[in-house]
N, C-alpha and C positions, 0 to 999 in steps of 0.2 A: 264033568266040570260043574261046580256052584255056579249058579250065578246069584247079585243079588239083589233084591228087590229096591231101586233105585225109590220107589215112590213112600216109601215108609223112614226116608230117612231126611232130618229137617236140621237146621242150624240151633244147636244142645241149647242156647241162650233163649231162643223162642221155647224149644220143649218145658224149659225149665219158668220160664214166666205163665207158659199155660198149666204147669203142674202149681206153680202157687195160686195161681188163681183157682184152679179145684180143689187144694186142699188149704183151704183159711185157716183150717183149725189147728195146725200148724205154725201156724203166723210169720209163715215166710211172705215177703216184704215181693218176692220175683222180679228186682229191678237185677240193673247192671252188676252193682255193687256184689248182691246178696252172692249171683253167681258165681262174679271172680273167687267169692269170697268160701262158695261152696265145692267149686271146681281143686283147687286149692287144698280143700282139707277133704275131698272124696271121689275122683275123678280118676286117679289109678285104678281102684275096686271098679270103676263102671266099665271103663276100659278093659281091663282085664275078662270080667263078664260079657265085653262086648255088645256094651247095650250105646256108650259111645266113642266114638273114632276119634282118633287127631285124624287132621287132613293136614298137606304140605302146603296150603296157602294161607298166611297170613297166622297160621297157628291155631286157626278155627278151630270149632268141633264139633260132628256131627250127633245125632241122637239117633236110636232106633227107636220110633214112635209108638209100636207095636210094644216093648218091652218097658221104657225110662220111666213112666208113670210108675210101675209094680216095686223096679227094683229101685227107684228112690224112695218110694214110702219103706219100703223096705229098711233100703239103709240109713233112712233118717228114725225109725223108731225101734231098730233091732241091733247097727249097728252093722248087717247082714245084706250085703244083695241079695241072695236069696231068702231071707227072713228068716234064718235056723239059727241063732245064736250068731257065732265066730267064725271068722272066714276063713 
């Protein structure tokens, strides 16, 4: 049976405000806003790659801390969770 590593996984709105803040150059803003706003136009692809979860409370969503960094710069400058073109 998997199990899964409970300590690598944090609430996607924090993963996503510490990912703007390391990449500035970018010029994502990492507020509330930015998120809804980002979640919205690419959160199925993350999901699907499983890098973040819906959870059943309140509609939250989890991040994998190990992976959300890679595969957001990824799909912010290729379009790609994995960075290979088209998904």
């Amino acid at each position: 049976m998997q199990t899964t590593d409970l300590k690598k996984w944090v609430p996607a709105d924090k993963a996503w405000e510490s990912f703007a803040q390391t990449h500035s150059e970018l010029g994502i803003r990492g507020n509330k806003n930015s998120w809804i706003h980002f979640q919205r136009t690419h959160a199925e692809k993350l999901v699907e790659a499983d890098v973040i979860r819906r959870i059943a409370y309140r509609g939250r969503m989890l991040a994998d801390t190990s992976r959300f960094e890679e595969a957001t710069f990824n799909l912010l400058t290729t379009g790609c969770v994995n960075g290979r073109g088209h998904n």
